[in-house]
C-alpha positions as a LaTeX table, in Angstrom:
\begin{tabular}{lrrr}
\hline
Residue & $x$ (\AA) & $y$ (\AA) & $z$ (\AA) \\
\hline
Unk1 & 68.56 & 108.15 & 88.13 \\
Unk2 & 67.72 & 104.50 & 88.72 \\
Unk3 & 69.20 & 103.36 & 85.36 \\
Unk4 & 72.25 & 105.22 & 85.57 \\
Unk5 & 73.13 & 103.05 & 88.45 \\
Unk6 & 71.83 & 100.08 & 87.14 \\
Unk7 & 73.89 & 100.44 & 83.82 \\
Unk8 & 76.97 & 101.73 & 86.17 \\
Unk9 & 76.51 & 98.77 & 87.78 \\
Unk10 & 75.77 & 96.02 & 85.23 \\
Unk11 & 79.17 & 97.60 & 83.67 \\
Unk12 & 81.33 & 97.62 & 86.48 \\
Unk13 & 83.47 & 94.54 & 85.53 \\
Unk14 & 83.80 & 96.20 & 82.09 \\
Unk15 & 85.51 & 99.70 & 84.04 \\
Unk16 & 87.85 & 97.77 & 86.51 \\
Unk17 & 89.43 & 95.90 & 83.41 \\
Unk18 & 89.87 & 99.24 & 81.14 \\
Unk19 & 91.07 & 100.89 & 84.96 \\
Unk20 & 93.85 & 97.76 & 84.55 \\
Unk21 & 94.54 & 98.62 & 81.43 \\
Unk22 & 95.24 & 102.21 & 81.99 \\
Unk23 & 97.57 & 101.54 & 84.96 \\
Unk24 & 99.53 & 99.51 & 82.37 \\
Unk25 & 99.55 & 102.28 & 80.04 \\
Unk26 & 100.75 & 104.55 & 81.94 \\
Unk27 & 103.35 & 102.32 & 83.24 \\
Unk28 & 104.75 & 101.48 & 79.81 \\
Unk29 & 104.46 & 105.32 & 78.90 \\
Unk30 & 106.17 & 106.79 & 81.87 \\
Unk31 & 108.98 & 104.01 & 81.23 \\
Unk32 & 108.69 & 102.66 & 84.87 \\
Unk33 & 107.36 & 99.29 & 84.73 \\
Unk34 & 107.86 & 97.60 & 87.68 \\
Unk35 & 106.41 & 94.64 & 89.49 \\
Unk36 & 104.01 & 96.87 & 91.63 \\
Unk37 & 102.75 & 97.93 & 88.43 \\
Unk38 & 102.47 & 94.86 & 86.86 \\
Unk39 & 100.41 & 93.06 & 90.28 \\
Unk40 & 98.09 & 95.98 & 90.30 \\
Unk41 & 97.29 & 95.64 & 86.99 \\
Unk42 & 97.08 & 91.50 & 86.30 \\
Unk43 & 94.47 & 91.94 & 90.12 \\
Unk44 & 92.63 & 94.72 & 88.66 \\
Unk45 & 91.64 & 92.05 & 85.65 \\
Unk46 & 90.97 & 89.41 & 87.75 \\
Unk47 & 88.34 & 91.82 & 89.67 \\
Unk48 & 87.08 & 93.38 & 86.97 \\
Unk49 & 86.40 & 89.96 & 85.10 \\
Unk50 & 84.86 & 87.95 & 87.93 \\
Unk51 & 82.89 & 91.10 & 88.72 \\
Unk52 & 81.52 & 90.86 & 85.24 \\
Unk53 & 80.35 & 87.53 & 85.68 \\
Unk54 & 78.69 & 87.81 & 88.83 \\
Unk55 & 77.21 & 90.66 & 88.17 \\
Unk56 & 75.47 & 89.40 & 84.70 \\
Unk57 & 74.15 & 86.66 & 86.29 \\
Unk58 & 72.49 & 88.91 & 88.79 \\
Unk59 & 71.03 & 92.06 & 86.66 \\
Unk60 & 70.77 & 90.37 & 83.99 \\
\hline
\end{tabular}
């Protein structure tokens, strides 16, 4: 159970970014791309890529 979390964890930044990427997806699909959309998306990146980088430095 211990290296589930440790691979959830080491690959959080990883799921954030695809998370922004599917709230852009369904944006564009659903034909209602709006700002809110768009913010949500661009801060889920930013998240999910810093959280990469911290979090390789420590696991790793």
């Amino acid at each position: 159970m211990k290296k589930f979390f440790t691979a959830l964890v080491k690959h959080l930044g990883s799921i954030v970014v695809l998370a922004g990427v599917a709230v852009l997806a369904i944006a564009q699909f659903s034909n209602t791309l709006q700002n809110t959309h768009l913010f949500i998306a661009g801060a889920l990146f930013i998240i999910g890529i810093v959280a990469e980088v911290i979090i390789n430095k420590k696991v790793i």
